[in-house]
C-alpha positions as CSV (number, residue, x, y, z in Angstrom):
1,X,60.1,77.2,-14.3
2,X,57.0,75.2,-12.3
3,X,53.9,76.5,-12.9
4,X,52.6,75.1,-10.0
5,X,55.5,76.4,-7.8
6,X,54.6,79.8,-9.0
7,X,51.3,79.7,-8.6
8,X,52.3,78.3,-4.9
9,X,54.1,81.7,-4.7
10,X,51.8,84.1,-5.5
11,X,49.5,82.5,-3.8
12,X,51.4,82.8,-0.3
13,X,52.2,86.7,-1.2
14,X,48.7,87.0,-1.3
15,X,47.6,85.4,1.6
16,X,50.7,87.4,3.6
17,X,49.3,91.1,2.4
18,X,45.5,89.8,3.2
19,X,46.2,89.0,6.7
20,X,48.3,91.8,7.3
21,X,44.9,93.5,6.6
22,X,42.9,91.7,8.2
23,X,45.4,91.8,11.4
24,X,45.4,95.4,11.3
25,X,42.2,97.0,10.1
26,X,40.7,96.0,13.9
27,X,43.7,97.7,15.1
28,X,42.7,101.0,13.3
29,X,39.1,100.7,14.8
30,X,40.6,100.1,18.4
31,X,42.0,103.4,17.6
32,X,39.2,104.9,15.6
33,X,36.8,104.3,18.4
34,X,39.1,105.7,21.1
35,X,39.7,109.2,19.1
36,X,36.8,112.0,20.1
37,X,34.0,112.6,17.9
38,X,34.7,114.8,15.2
39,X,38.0,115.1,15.6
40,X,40.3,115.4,12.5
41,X,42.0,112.1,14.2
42,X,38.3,110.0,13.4
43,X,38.6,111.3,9.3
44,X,42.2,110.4,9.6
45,X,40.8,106.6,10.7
46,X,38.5,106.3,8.0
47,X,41.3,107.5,5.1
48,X,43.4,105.0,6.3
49,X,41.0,102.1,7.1
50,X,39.4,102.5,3.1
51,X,42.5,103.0,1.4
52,X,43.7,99.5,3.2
53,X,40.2,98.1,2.2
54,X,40.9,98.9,-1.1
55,X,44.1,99.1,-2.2
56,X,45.6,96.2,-0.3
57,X,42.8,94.1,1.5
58,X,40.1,93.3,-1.5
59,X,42.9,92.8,-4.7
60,X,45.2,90.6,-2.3
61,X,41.5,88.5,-1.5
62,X,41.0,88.1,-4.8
63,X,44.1,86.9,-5.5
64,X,44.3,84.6,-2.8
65,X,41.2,83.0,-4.2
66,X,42.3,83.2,-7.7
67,X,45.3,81.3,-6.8
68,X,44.4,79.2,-4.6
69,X,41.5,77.7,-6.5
70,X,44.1,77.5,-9.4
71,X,46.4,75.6,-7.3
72,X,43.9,73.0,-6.4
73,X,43.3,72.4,-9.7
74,X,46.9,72.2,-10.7
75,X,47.2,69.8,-7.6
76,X,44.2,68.3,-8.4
77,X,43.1,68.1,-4.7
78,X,39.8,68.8,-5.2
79,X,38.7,65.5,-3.5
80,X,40.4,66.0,-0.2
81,X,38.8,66.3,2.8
82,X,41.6,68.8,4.2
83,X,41.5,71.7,0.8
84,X,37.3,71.4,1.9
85,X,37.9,72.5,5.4
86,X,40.4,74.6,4.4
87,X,37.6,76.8,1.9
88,X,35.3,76.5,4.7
89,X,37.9,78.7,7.1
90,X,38.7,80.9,4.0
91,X,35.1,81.2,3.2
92,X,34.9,82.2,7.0
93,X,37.5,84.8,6.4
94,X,36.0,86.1,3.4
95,X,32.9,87.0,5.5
96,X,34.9,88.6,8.4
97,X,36.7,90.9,5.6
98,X,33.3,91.7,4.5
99,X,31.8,92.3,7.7
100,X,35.2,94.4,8.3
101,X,34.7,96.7,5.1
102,X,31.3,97.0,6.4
103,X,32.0,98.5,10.0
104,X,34.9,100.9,8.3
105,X,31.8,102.3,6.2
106,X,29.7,102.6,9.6
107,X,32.3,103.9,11.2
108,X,33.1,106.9,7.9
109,X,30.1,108.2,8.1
110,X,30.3,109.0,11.6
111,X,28.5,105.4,13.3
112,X,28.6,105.1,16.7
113,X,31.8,103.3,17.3
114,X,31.5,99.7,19.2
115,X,33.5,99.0,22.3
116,X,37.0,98.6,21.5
117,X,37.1,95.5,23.6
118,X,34.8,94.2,20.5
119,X,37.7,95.3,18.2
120,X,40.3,93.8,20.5
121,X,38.5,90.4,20.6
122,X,37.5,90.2,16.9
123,X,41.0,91.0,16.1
124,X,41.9,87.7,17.4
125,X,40.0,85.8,15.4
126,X,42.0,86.0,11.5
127,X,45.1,85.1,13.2
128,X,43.0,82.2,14.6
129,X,41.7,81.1,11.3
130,X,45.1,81.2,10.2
131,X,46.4,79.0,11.9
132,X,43.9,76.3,11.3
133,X,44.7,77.1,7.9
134,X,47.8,76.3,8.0
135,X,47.8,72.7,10.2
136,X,45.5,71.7,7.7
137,X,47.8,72.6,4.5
138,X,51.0,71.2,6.1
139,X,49.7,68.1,8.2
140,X,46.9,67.1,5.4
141,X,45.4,65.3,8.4
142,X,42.4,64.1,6.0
């Protein structure tokens, strides 16, 4: 068996469950921001958006970097120009799940909720990222 295969592997059933997270978590606050205040429904958000933050979103992160940083070394593509702009998009994605776990901790301990236009919008933007991502990792365009 190819280490480097395997590596490939995990690597992409990491990335899968992160942006599953990150697709959905935004979802949750559409929701959480639309139930009234103090309704069981709002406690019922905030379960649900930690436990994805930290049973799914944060190991499947790790891994992703894990892996991927072990594949570029594998690959030894540490000088090209396409694995740089593609840490600078994960990088950017790594702040957006931060800035995600942040607003679910705003949001359990009974924040003000933003618009969920906000959460609509900004739900946009990992499947954006991703798809940068993955131009740059198939088309290698420098």
């Amino acid at each position: 068996m190819n280490t480097y295969n395997v590596v490939k592997a995990l690597h992409i059933i990491s990335i899968v469950a992160w942006m599953a997270g990150l697709l959905y978590l935004p979802r949750l606050f559409v929701y959480h921001a639309q139930a009234s205040p103090d309704s069981e429904a709002r406690a019922t958000f905030a379960t649900m958006e930690r436990r994805l933050l930290k049973a799914i979103m944060l190991p499947a992160m790790l891994a992703s970097w894990g892996f991927g940083l072990w594949l570029a070394t594998l690959g030894a593509a540490w000088a090209q120009g396409w694995l740089h702009a593609k840490l600078a998009l994960v990088l950017v994605l790594s702040g957006l799940h931060g800035f995600f776990a942040k607003e679910a901790r705003r949001l359990a301990e009974a924040g003000e909720p933003r618009a969920t236009r906000f959460y609509r919008i900004i739900n946009e933007v990992p499947a954006l990222i991703l798809v940068a991502i993955v131009f740059l990792v198939v088309l290698k365009p420098f």
